[in-house]
PyMOL CGO cylinders between C-alpha atoms (Angstrom):
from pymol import cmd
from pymol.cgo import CYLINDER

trace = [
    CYLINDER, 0.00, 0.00, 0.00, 2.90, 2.70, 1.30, 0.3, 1, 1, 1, 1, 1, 1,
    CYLINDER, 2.90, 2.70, 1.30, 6.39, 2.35, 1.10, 0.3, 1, 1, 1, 1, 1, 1,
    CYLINDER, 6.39, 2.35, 1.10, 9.11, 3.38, 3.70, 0.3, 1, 1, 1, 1, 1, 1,
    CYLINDER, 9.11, 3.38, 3.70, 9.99, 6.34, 1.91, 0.3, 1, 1, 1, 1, 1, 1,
    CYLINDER, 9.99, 6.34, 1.91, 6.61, 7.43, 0.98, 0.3, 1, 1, 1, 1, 1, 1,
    CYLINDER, 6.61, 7.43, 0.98, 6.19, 7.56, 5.51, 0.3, 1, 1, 1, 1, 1, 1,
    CYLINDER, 6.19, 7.56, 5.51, 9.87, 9.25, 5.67, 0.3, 1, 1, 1, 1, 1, 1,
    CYLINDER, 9.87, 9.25, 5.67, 8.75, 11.79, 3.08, 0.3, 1, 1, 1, 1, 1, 1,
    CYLINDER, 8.75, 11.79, 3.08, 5.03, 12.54, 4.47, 0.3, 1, 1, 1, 1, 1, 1,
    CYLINDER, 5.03, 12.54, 4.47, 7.33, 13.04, 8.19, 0.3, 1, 1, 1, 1, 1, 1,
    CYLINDER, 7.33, 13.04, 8.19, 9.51, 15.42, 6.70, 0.3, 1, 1, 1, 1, 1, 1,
    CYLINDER, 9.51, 15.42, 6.70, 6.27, 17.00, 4.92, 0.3, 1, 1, 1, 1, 1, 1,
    CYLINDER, 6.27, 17.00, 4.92, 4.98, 16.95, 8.38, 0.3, 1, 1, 1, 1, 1, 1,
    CYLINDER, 4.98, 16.95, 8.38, 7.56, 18.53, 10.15, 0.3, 1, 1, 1, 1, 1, 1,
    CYLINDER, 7.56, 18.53, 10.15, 8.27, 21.11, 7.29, 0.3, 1, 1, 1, 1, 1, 1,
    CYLINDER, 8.27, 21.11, 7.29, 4.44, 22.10, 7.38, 0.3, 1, 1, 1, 1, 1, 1,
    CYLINDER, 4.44, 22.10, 7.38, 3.98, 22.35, 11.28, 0.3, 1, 1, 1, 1, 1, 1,
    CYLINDER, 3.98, 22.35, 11.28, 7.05, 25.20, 10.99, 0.3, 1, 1, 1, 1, 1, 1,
    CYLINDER, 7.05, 25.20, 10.99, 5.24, 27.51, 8.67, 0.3, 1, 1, 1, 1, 1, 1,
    CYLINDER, 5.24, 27.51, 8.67, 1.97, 27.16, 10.33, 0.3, 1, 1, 1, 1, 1, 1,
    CYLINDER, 1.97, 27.16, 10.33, 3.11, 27.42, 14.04, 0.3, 1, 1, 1, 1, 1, 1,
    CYLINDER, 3.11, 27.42, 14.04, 5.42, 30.60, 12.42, 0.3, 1, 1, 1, 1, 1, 1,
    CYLINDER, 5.42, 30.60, 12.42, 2.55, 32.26, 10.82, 0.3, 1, 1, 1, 1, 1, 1,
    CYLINDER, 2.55, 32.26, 10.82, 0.31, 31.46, 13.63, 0.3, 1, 1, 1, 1, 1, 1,
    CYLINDER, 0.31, 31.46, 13.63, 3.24, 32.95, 16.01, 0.3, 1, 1, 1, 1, 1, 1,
    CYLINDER, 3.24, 32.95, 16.01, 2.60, 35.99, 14.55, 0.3, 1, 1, 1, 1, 1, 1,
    CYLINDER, 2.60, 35.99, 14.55, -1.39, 36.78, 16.14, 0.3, 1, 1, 1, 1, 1, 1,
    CYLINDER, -1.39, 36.78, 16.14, -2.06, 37.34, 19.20, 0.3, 1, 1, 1, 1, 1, 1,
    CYLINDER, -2.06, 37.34, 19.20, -3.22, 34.59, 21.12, 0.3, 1, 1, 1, 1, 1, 1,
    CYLINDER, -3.22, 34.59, 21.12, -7.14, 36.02, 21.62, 0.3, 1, 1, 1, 1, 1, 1,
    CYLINDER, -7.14, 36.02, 21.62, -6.55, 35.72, 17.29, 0.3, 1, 1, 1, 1, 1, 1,
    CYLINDER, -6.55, 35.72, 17.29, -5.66, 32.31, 17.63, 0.3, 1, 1, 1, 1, 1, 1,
    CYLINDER, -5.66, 32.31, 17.63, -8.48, 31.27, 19.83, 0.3, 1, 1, 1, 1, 1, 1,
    CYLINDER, -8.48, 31.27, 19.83, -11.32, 33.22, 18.23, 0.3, 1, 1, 1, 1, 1, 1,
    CYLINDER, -11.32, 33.22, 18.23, -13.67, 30.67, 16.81, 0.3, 1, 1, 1, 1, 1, 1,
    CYLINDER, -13.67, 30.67, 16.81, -13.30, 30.48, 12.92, 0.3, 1, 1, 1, 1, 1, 1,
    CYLINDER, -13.30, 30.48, 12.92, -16.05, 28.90, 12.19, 0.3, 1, 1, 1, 1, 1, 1,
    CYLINDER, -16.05, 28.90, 12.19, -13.85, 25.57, 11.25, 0.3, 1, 1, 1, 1, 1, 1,
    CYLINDER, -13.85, 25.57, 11.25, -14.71, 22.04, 12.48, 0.3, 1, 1, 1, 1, 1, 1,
    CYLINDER, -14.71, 22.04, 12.48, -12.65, 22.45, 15.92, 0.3, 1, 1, 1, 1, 1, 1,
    CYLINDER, -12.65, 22.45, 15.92, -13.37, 25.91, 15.98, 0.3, 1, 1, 1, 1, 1, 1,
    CYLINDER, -13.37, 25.91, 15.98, -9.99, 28.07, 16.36, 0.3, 1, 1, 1, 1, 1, 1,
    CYLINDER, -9.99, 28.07, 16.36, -6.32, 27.62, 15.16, 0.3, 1, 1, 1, 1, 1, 1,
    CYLINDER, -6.32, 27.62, 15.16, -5.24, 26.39, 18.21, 0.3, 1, 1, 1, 1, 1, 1,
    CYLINDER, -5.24, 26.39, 18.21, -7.79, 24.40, 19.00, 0.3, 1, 1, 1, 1, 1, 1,
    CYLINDER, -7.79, 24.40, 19.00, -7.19, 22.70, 15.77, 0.3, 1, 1, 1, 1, 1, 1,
    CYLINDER, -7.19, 22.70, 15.77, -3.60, 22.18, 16.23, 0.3, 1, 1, 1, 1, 1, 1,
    CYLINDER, -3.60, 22.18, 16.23, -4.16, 21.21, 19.34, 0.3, 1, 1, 1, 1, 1, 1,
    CYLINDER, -4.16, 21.21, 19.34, -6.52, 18.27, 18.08, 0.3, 1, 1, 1, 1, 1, 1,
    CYLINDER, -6.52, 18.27, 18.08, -3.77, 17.35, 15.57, 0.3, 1, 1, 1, 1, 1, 1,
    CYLINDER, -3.77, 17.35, 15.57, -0.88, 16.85, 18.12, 0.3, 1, 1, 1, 1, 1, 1,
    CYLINDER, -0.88, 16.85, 18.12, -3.50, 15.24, 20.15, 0.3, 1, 1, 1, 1, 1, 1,
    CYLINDER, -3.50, 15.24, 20.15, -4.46, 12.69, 17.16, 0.3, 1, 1, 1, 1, 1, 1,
    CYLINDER, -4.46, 12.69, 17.16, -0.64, 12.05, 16.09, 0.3, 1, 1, 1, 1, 1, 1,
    CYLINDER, -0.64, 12.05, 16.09, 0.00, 11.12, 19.83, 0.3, 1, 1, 1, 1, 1, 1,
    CYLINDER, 0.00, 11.12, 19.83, -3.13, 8.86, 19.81, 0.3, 1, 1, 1, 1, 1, 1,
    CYLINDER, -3.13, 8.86, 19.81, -1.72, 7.10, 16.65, 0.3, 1, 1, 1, 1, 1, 1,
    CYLINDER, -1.72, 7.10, 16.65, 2.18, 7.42, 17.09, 0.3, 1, 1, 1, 1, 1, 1,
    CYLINDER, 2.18, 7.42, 17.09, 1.37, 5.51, 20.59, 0.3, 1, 1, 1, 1, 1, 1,
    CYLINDER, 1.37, 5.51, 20.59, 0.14, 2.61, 18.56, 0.3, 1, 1, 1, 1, 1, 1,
    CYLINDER, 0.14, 2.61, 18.56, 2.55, 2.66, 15.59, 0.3, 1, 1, 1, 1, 1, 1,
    CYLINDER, 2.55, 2.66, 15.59, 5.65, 3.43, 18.14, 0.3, 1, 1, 1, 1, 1, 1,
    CYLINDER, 5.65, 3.43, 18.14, 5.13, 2.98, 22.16, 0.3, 1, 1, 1, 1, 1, 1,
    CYLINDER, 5.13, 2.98, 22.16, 4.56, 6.99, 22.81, 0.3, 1, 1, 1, 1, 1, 1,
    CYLINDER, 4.56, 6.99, 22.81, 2.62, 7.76, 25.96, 0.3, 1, 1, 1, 1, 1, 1,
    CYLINDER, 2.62, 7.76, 25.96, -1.47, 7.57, 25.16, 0.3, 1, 1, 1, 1, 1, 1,
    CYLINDER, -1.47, 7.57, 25.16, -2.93, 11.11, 25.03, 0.3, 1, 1, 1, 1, 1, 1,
    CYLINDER, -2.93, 11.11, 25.03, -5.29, 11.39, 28.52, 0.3, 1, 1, 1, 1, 1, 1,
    CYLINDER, -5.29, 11.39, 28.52, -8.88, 12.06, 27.26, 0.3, 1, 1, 1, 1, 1, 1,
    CYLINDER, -8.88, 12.06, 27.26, -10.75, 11.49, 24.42, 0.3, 1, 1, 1, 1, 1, 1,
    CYLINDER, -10.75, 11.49, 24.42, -11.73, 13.60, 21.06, 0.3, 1, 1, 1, 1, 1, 1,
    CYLINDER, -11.73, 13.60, 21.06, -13.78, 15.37, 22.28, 0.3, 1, 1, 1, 1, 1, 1,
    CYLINDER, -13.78, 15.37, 22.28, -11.07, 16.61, 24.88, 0.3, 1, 1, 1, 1, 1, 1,
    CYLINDER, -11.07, 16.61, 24.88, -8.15, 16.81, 22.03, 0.3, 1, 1, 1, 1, 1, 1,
    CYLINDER, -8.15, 16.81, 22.03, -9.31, 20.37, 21.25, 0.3, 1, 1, 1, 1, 1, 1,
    CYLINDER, -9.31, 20.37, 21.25, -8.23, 21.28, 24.46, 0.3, 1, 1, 1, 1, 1, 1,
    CYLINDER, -8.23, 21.28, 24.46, -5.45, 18.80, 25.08, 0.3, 1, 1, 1, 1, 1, 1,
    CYLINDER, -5.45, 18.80, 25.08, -2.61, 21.48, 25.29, 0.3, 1, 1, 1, 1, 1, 1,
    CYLINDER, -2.61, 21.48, 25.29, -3.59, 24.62, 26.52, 0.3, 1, 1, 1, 1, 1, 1,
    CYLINDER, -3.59, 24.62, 26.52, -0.75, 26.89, 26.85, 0.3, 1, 1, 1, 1, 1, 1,
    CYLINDER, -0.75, 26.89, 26.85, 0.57, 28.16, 23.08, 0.3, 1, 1, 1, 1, 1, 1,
    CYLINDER, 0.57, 28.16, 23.08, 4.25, 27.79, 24.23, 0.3, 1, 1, 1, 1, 1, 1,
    CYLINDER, 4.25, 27.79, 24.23, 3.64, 24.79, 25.45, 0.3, 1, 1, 1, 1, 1, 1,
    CYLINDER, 3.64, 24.79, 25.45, 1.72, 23.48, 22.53, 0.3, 1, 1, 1, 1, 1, 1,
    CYLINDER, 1.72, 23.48, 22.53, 4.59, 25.02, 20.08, 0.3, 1, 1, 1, 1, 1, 1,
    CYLINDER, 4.59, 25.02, 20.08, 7.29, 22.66, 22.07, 0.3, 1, 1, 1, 1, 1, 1,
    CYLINDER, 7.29, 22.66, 22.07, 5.58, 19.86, 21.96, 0.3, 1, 1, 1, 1, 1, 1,
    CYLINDER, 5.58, 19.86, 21.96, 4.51, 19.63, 18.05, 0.3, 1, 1, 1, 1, 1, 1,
    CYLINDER, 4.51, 19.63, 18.05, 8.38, 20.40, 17.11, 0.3, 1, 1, 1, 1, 1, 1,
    CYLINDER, 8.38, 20.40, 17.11, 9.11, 17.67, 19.98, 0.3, 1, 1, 1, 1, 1, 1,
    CYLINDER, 9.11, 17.67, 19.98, 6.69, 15.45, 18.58, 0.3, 1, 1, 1, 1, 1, 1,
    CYLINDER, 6.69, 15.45, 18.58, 7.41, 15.96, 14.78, 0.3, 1, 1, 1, 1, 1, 1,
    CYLINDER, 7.41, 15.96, 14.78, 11.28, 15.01, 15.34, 0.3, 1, 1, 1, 1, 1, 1,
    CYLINDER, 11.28, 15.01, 15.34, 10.17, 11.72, 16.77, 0.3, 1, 1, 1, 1, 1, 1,
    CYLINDER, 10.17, 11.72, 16.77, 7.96, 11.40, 13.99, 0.3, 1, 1, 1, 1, 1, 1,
    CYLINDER, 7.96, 11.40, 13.99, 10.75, 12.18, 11.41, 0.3, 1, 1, 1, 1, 1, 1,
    CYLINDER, 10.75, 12.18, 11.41, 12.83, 9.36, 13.93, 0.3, 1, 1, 1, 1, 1, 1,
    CYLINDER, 12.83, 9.36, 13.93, 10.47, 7.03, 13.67, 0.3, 1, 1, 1, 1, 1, 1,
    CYLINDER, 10.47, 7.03, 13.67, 9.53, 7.05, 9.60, 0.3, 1, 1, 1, 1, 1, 1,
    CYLINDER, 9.53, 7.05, 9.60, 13.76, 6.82, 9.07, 0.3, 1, 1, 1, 1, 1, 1,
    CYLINDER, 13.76, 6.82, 9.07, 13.74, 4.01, 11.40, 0.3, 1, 1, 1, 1, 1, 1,
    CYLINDER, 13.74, 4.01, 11.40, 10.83, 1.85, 9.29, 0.3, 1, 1, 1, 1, 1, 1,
    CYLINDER, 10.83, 1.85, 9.29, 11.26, -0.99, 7.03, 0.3, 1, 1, 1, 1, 1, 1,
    CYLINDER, 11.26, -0.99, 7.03, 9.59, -2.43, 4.43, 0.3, 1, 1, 1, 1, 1, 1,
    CYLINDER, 9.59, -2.43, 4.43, 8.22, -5.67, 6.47, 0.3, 1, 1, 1, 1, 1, 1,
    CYLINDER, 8.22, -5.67, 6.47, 6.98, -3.11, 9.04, 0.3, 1, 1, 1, 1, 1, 1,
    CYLINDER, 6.98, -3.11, 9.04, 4.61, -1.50, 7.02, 0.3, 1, 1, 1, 1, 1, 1,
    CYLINDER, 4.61, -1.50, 7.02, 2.63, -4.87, 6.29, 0.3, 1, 1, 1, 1, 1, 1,
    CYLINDER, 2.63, -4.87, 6.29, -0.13, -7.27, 8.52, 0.3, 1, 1, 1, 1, 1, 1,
    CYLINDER, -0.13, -7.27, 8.52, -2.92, -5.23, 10.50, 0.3, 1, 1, 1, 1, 1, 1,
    CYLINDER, -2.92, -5.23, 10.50, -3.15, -3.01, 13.40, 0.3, 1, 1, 1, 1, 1, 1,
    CYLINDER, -3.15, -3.01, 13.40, -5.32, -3.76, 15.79, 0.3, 1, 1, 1, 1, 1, 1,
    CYLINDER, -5.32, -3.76, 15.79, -6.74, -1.35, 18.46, 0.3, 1, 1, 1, 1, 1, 1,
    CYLINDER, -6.74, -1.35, 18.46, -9.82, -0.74, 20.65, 0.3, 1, 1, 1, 1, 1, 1,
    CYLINDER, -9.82, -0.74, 20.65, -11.10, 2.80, 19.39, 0.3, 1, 1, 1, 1, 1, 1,
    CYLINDER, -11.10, 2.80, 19.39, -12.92, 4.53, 21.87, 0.3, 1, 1, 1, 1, 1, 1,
    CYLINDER, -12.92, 4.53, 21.87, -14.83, 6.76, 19.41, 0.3, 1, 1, 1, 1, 1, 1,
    CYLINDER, -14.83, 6.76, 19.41, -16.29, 3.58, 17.99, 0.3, 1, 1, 1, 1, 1, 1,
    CYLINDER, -16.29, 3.58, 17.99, -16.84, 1.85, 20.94, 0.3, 1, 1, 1, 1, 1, 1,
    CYLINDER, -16.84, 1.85, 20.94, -15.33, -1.27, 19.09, 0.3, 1, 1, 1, 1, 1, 1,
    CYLINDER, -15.33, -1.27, 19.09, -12.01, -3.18, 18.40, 0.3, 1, 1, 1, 1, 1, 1,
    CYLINDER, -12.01, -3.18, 18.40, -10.97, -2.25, 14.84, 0.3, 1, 1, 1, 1, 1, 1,
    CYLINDER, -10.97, -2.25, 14.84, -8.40, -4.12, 12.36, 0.3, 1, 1, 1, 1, 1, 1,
    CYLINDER, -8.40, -4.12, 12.36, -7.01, -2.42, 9.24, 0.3, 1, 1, 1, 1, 1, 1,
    CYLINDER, -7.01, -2.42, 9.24, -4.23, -2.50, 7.67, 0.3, 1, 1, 1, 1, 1, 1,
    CYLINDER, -4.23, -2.50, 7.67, -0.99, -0.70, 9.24, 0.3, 1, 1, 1, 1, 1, 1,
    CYLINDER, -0.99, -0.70, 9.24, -0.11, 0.83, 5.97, 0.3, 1, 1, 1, 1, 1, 1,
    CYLINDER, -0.11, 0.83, 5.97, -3.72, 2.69, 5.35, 0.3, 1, 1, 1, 1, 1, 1,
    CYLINDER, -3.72, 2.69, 5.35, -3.16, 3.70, 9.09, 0.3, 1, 1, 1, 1, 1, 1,
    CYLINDER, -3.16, 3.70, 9.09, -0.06, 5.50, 8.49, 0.3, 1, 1, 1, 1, 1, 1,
    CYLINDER, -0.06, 5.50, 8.49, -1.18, 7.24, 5.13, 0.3, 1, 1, 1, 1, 1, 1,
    CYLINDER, -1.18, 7.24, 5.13, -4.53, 8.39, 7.29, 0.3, 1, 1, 1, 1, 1, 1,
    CYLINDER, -4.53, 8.39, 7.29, -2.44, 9.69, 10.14, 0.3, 1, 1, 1, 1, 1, 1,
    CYLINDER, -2.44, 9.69, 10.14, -0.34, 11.61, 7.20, 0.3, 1, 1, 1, 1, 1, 1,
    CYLINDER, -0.34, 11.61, 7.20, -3.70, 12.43, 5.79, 0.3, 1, 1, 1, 1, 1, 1,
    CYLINDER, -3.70, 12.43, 5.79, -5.34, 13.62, 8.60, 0.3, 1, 1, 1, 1, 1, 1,
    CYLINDER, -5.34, 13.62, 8.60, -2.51, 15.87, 9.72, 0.3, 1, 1, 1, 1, 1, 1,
    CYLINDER, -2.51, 15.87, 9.72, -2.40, 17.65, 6.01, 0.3, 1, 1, 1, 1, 1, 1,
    CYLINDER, -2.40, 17.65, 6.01, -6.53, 17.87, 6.40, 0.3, 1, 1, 1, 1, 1, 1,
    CYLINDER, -6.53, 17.87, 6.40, -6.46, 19.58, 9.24, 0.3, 1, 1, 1, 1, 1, 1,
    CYLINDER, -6.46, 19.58, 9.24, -3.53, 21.74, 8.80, 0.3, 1, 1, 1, 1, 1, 1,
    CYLINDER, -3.53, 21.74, 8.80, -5.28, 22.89, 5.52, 0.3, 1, 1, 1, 1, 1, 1,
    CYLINDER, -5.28, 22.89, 5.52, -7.93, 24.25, 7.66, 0.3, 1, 1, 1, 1, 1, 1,
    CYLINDER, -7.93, 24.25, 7.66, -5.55, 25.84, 9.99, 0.3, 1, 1, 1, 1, 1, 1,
    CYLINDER, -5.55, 25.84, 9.99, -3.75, 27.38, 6.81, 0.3, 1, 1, 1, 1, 1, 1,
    CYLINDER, -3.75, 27.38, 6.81, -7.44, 28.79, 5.89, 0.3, 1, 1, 1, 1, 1, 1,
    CYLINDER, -7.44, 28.79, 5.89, -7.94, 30.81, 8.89, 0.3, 1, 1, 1, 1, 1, 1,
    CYLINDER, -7.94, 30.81, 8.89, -4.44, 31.92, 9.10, 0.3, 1, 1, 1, 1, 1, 1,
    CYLINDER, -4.44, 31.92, 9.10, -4.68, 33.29, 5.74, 0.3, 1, 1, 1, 1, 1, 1,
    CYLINDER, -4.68, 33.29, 5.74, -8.00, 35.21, 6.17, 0.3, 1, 1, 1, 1, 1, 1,
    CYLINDER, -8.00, 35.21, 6.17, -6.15, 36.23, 9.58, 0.3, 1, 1, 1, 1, 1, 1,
    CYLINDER, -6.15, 36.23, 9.58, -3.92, 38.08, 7.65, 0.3, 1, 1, 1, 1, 1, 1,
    CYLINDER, -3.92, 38.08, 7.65, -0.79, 35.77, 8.21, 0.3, 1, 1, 1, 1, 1, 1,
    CYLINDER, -0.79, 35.77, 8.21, 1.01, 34.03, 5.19, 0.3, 1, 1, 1, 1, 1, 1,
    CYLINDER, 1.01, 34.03, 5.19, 2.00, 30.60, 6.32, 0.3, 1, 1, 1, 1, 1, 1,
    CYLINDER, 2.00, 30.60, 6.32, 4.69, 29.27, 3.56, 0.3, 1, 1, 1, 1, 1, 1,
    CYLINDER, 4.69, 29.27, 3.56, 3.59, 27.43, 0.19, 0.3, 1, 1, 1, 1, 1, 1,
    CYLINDER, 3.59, 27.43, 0.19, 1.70, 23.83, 0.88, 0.3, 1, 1, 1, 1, 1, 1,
    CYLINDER, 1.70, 23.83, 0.88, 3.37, 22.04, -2.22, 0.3, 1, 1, 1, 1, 1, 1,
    CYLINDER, 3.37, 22.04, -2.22, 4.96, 18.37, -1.06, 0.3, 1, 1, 1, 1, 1, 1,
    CYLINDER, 4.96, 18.37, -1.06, 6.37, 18.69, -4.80, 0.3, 1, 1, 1, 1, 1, 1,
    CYLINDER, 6.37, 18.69, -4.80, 8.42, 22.10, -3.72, 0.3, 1, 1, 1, 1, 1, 1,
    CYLINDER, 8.42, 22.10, -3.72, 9.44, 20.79, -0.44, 0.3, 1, 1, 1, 1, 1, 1,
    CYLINDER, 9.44, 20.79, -0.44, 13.00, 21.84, 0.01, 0.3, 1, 1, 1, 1, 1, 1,
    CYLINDER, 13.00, 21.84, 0.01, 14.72, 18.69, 0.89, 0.3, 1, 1, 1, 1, 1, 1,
    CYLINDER, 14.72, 18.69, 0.89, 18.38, 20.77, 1.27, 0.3, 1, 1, 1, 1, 1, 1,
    CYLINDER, 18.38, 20.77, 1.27, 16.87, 20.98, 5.15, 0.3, 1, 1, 1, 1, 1, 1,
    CYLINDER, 16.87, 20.98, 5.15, 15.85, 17.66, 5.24, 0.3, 1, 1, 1, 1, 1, 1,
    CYLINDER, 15.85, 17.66, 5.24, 12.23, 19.18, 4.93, 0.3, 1, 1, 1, 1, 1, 1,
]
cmd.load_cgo(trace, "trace")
């Protein structure tokens, strides 16, 4: 389904997008980046607060992290301090960038299995569509985020995985 450098690309991706967003979103004032936007979570930190949230729900599965506390309808308010927030996604997206270079091909096969509290059921799916989602739903939300930023009047950088500079390492 995935390979090992399509996950070690989509990490760097990751990483790469969380700086221009978190840099453009440094830039309002924190009432700015709490006022309700009218967006599924509501504000631009509430958002990216649901997104580090989700990637430590899924990176505890995929790589032994620590379980978030709470559940999604908590994750909007899972970090509350900006600062705080801001450490922890650059924290959290280095590990992420760790983990992707440390994956091989046979780790990307077979199922993952998990008890998902917002379905009230054990669910089995394949590991590789549950690493593309967490990719996916990271670049979902983030595109929200990038919309309210933007009609903020910030300028997060250009969203283009094809224009990634990889000189950085992303």
């Amino acid at each position: 389904m995935i390979t090992v450098e399509f996950a070690q690309a989509m990490a760097r991706y990751n990483r790469w997008q969380n700086r221009s967003i978190y840099d453009a979103a440094d830039g309002l004032s924190d009432e700015e980046r709490r006022r309700d936007r009218g967006a599924f979570f509501g504000s631009i930190h509430a958002t990216l607060s649901h997104v580090y949230w989700g990637d430590c729900l899924w990176m505890a599965r995929f790589d032994g992290w620590d379980a978030p506390a709470g559940g999604l309808a908590d994750s909007s308010e899972f970090v509350a301090d900006w600062e705080a927030l801001k450490a922890l996604r650059y924290a959290a997206d280095e590990k992420i960038v760790d983990w992707a270079g440390r994956l091989a091909p046979g780790d990307l096969s077979g199922d993952l299995n998990w008890y998902s509290m917002a379905m009230q059921a054990d669910v089995s799916k394949p590991l590789g569509l549950c690493i593309a989602h967490v990719f996916n739903h990271q670049t979902h939300h983030r595109g929200q985020v990038h919309a309210m930023l933007t009609a903020a009047g910030a300028k997060p950088d250009d969203t283009d995985l094809a224009f990634m500079d990889t000189s950085i390492g992303g």
